[in-house]
C-alpha positions as CSV (number, residue, x, y, z in Angstrom):
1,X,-43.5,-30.7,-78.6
2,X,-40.0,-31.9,-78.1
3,X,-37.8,-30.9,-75.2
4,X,-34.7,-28.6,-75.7
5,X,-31.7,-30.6,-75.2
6,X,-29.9,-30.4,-71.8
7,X,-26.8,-28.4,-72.0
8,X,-24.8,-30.3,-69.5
9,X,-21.7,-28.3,-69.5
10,X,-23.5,-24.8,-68.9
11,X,-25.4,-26.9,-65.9
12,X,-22.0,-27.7,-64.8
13,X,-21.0,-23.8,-64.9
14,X,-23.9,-22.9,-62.3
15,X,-23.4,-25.7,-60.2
16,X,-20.2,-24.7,-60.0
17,X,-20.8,-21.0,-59.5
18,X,-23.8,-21.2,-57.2
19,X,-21.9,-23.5,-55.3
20,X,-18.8,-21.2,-55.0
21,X,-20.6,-18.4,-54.0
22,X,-22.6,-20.9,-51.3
23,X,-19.3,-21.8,-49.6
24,X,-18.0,-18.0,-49.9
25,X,-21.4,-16.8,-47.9
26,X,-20.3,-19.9,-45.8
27,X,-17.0,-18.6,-44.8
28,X,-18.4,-15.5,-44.3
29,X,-21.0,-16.5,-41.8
30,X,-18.1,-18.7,-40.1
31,X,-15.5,-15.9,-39.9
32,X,-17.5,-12.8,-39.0
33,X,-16.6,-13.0,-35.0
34,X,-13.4,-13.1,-35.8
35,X,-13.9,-10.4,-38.1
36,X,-15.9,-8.7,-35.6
37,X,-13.2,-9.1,-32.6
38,X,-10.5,-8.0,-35.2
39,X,-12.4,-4.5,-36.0
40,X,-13.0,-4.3,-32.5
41,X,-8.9,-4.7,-31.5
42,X,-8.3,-2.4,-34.4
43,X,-11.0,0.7,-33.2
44,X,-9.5,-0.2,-29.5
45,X,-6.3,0.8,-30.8
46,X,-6.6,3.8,-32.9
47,X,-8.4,4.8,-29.9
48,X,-5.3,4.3,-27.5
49,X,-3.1,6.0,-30.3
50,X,-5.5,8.8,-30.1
51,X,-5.2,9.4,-26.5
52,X,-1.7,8.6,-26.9
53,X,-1.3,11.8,-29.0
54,X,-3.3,14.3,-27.1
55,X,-1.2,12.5,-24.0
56,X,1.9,13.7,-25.1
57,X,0.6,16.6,-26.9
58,X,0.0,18.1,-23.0
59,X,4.2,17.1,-22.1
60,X,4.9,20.2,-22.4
61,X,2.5,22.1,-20.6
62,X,2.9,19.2,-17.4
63,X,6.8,19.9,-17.9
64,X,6.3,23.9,-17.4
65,X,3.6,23.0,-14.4
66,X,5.7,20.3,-12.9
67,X,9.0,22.8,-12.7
68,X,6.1,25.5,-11.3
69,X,5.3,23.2,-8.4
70,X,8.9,22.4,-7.7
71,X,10.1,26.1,-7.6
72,X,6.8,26.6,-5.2
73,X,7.6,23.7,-3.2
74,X,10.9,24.8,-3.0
75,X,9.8,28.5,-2.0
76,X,7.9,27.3,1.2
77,X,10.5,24.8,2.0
78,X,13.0,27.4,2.7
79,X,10.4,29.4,5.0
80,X,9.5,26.6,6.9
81,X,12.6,25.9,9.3
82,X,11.3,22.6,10.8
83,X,11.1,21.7,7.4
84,X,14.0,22.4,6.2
85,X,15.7,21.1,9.4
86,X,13.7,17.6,9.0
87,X,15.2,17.4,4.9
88,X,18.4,18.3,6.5
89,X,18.0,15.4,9.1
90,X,17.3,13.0,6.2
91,X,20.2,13.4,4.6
92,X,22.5,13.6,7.6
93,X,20.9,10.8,8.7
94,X,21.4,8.8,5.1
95,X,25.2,9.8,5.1
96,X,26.3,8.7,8.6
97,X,24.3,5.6,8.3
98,X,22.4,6.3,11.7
99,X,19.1,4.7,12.1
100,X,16.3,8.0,13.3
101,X,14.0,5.8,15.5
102,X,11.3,8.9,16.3
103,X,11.4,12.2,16.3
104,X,9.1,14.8,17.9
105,X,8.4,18.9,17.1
106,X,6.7,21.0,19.0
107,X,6.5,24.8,18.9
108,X,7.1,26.8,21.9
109,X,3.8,27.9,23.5
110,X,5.9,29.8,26.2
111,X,5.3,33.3,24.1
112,X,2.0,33.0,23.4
113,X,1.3,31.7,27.4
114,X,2.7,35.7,28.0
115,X,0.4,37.1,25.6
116,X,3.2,38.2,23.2
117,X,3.6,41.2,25.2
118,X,7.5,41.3,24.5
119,X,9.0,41.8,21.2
120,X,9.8,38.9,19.5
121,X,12.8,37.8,17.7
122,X,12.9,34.5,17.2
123,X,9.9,31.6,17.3
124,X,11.6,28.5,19.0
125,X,10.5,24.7,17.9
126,X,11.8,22.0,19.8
127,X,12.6,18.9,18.4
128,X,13.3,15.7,20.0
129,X,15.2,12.7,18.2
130,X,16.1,9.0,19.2
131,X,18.6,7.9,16.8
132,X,20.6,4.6,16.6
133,X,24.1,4.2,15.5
134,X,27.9,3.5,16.0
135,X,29.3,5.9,18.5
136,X,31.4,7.6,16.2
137,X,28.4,7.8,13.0
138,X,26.4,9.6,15.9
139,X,28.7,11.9,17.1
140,X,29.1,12.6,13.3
141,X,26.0,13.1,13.1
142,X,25.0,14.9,15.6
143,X,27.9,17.7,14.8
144,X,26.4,18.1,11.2
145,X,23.3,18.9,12.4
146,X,24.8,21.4,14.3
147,X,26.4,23.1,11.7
148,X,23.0,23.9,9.7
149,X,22.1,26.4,7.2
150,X,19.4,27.5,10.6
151,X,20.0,28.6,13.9
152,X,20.4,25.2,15.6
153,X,20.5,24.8,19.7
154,X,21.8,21.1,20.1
155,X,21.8,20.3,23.8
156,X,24.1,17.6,25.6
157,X,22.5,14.1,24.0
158,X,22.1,11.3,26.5
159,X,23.2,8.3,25.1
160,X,22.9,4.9,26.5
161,X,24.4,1.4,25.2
162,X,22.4,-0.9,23.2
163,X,24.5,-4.1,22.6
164,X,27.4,-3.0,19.5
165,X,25.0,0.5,18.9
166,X,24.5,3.5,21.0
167,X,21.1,4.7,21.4
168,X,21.0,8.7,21.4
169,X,18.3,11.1,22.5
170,X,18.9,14.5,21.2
171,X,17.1,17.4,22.3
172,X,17.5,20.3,19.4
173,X,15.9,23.9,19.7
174,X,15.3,25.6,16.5
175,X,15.3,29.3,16.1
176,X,13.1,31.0,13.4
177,X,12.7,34.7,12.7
178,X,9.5,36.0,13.9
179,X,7.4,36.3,11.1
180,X,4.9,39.0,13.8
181,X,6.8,41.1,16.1
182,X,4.6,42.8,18.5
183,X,5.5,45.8,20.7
């Protein structure tokens, strides 16, 4: 019995290829975190551009809503005068450049203390501010508040020195329509 030659060169050829597909399993083995971490950032972010899409999907329906609770707030704004007396402050306060240190509202009680026996016009709210500011920016002030879109009562401030500034206290009576007139 003799032995069939050795073929080198086809020995060569699987050595080479089991070899090649060794280091290929290899690399494989090595790089599948990576892999892994990659496949993971890549679901992550289809994911965000998913929400993304149904996020802005809903802009226009938020727009319609957001412009519905602006017109609402803007609706209840006007009926409350206190309200709309304290926005008014704001600005008033913003364009004269007058510090408001406090302010204080309180609704008369004095009609409901009578039992609302008399017919009712107007529902009084008193308000009380301390403001801080240059003589003139108060007086300013203080006029423009006056002038209001509501029916204002601004009573003589007291005002007092306070170094350069002039500390004000304001007492203001605001007049509302009766929203329940009773005979």
């Amino acid at each position: 019995m003799t032995a069939a030659p050795l073929n080198v060169q086809r020995l060569l050829r699987i050595a080479t290829l089991s070899l090649g597909l060794l280091t290929g399993v290899l690399i494989c083995l090595a790089y599948q975190p990576k892999l892994d971490s990659l496949q993971a950032r890549l679901d992550d972010d289809q994911s965000e551009l998913r929400s993304d899409d149904i996020a802005f999907s809903e802009m226009p329906r938020l727009r319609l809503e957001h412009a519905e609770l602006a017109a609402r707030y803007d609706r209840l704004l006007a009926r409350a005068v206190a309200a709309t007396f304290l926005h008014a402050l704001a600005a008033t306060v913003r364009r004269h450049s007058v510090t408001l240190l406090s302010t204080n509202v309180t609704q008369d009680s004095s009609a409901a203390a009578e039992g609302r026996t008399k017919t009712t016009l107007f529902e009084v709210s008193r308000v009380s501010l301390e403001l801080r500011g240059s003589y003139p920016s108060l007086l300013a002030a203080i006029g423009d508040l006056s002038l209001g879109a509501n029916i204002v009562g601004v009573q003589t401030p007291n005002l007092q020195r306070d170094g350069d500034e002039v500390l004000a206290f304001v007492p203001i009576t605001l007049y509302e329509a009766a929203t329940e007139t009773l005979p």
